[in-house]
N, C-alpha and C positions, 0 to 999 in steps of 0.2 A: 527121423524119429529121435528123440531124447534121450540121450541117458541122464538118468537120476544123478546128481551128484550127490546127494543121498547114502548111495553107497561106500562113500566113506566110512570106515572106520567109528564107531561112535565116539570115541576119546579122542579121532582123528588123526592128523599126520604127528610127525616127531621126526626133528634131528638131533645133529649131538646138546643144543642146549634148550629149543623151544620144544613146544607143542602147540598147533594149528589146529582151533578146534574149529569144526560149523555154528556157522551163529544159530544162536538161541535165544528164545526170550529170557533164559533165566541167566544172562550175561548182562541183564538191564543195567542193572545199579554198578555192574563193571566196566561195562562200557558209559552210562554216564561221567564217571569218574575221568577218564579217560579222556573224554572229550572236552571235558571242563577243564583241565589241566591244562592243554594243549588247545585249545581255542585259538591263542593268540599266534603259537606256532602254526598250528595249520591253515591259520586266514589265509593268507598270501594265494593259496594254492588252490582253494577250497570256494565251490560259491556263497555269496551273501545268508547267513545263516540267526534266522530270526531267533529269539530268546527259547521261545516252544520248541527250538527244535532240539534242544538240551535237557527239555524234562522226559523226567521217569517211561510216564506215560509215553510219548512220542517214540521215544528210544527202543519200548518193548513191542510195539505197532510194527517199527521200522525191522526191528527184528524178527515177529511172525510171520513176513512179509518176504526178508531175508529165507528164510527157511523154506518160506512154502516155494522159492524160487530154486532153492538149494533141490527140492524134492523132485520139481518137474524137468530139472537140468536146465531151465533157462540160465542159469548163473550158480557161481561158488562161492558163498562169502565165507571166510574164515578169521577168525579172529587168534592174534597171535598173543600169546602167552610164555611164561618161561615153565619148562617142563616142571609139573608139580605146585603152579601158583595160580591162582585164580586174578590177578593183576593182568588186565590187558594193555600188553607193550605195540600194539600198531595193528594192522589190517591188511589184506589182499583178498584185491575181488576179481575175481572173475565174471562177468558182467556182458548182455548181450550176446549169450551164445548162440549160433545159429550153425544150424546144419547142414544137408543138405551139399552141392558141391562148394560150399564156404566154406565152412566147421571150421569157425573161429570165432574168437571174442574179442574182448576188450578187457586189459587190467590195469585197475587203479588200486593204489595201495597206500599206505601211512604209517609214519613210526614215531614214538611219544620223543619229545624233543629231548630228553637225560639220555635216551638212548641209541642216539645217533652218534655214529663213528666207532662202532662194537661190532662191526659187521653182519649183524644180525636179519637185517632189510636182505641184507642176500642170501644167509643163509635160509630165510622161510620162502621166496622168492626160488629156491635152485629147488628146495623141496616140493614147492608149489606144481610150478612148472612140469617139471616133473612126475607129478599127478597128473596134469591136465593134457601131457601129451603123451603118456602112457597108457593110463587107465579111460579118460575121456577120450582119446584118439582124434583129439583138437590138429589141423591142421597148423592153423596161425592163430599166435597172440602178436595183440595191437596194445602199444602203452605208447601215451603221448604225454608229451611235459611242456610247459612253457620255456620260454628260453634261459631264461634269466635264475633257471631251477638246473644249476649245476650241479648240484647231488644228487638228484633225481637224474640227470644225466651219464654221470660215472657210473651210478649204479646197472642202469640200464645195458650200458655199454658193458661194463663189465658181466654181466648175466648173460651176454650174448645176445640183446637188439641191437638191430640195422636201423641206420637211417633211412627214412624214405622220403622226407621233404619237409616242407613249411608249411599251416593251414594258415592262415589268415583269419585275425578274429574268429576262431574255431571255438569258443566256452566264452559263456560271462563268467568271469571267475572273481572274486570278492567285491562285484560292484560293475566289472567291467569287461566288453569285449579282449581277448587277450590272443594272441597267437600262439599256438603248440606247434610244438617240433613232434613231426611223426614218425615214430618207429615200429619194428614187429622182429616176432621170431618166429621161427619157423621148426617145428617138428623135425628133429633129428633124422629121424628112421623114413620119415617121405620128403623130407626137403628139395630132394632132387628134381 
């Protein structure tokens, strides 16, 4: 059975300087923003991304979508903001939850490129987390990076992922097969 991620909070999470709201459609034009800025920064990382997929419309699709995903528990999208500002500074998703003897997902995340190296990616990331193996009682989260994606690496490490290996051409990512380094974490309270 699912849990709602739903049950979040309506204004959502907070620490000492963001606030992690659930995506919304009425985040369109914030989140277009957002992505138009950072296009160039997040290619690398990101699959091939047609022109449509930056308009209004698409944006607000993807985000009913988001929601209706947020409501049944398959997934947690939140979008990361600074407490008190409607400017969205990055994302984490929680993505493919399955339950069942798994109960675990997959997190992919993003941060606007003026706002890398503020610590910030960890601070929404330890509060995330934290959500999702507290209140969703998620066994494992899986975050995987390419190699060559050393920020996304220290972070991770630092947040507390393990290594678990190398996928081979695992994602077309801006054009191309690429290979991800695999990691997870594991639930504090049943890790054992």
């Amino acid at each position: 059975m699912n849990v709602p991620t739903s049950d979040l909070p309506a204004d959502g999470l907070f620490t000492a300087r963001l606030q992690l709201r659930p995506a919304s459609d009425r985040h369109a034009a914030h989140l277009q923003r957002y992505y138009q800025e950072n296009r160039a920064h997040l290619q690398p990382w990101e699959p091939s991304r047609p022109d449509s997929f930056f308009e209004t419309g698409a944006i607000a699709s993807r985000l009913r979508s988001m929601t209706q995903h947020n409501a049944s528990g398959s997934a947690l999208f939140l979008l990361i903001c600074h407490s008190g500002s409607d400017e969205i500074l990055g994302d984490c998703n929680f993505t493919n939850i399955v339950r069942g003897p798994f109960q675990a997902c997959h997190l992919g995340f993003s941060i606007a490129k003026h706002m890398e190296g503020q610590g910030l990616m960890h601070e929404a990331l330890t509060c995330a987390l934290d959500h999702v193996f507290q209140h969703l009682k998620l066994h494992r989260v899986m975050a995987n990076y390419r190699p060559e994606n050393t920020r996304s690496a220290r972070l991770l490490e630092r947040t507390g992922f393990q290594y678990e290996g190398l996928a081979r051409s695992y994602l077309k990512i801006n054009g191309s097969w690429a290979d991800h380094v695999l990691t997870s974490r594991l639930n504090p309270e049943d890790a054992g």
